[in-house]
N, C-alpha and C positions, 0 to 999 in steps of 0.2 A: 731623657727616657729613663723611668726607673728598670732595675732588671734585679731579681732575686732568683733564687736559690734555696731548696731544702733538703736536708737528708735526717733522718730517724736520729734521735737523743738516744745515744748507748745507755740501755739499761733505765731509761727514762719512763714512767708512764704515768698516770694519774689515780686518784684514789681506787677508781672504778675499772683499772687495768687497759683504760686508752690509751695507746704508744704514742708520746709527743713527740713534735717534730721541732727542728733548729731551723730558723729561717733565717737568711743573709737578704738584704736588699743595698741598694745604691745607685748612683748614677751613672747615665754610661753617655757620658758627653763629652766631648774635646778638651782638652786640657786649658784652651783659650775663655773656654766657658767658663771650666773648673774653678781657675784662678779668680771669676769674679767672685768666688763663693763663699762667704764666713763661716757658716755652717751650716745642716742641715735636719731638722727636727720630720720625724717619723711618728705618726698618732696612727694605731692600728684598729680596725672597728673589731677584729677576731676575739667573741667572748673569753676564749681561753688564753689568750695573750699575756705575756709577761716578759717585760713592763709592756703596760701599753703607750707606751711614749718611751722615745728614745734618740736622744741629740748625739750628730756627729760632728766634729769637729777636723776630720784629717783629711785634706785633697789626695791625697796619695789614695788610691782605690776608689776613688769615687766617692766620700763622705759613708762607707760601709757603716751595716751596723747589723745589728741581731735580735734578734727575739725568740722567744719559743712557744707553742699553739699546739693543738688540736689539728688546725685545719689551717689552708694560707687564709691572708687577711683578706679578704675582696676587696675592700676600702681601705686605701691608705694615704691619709692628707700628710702630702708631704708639703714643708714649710721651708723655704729658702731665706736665708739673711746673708743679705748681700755685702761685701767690703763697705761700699757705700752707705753703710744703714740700713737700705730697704728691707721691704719682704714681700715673698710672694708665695704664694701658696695653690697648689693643686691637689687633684685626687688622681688617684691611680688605682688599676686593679691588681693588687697583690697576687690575685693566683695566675692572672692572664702575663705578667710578667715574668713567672717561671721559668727556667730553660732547663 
């Protein structure tokens, strides 16, 4: 399950004086899961995103990572590469993951 997180970029806003926001996402899966995990790529559809891709690498937290926006992402293909090679790949709703 992905799970993110936002709060207000101090002192952040955009040309046009929109307050951007910091957004955290990750995984929230057993640690037995975790460990199958090599890393974890984040592709955001939020126009205002930046980056809009963003690879994790560290089990510790969940494969965390960050971005900053406008608005949360509503689409977010998360991409798994597994120890083994594979890969697998879902979507997710960035802002329904919120907490």
């Amino acid at each position: 399950m992905v799970k993110s997180q936002a709060w207000e970029f101090l002192g952040g806003v955009d040309a046009k004086g929109n307050i951007l926001y910091r957004f955290e996402v990750w995984l929230d899966a057993p640690q037995n899961v975790l460990s199958r995990i090599d890393s974890v790529t984040y592709d955001y559809d939020a126009p205002s995103a930046t980056p809009k891709s963003r690879e994790a690498n560290q089990v510790i937290g969940g494969f965390r990572a960050r971005f900053g926006a406008l608005a949360c992402s509503k689409d977010i293909t998360v991409t798994l590469k597994m120890t083994d090679g594979s890969k697998r790949s879902a979507r997710a709703d960035g802002c329904r993951a919120l907490n």
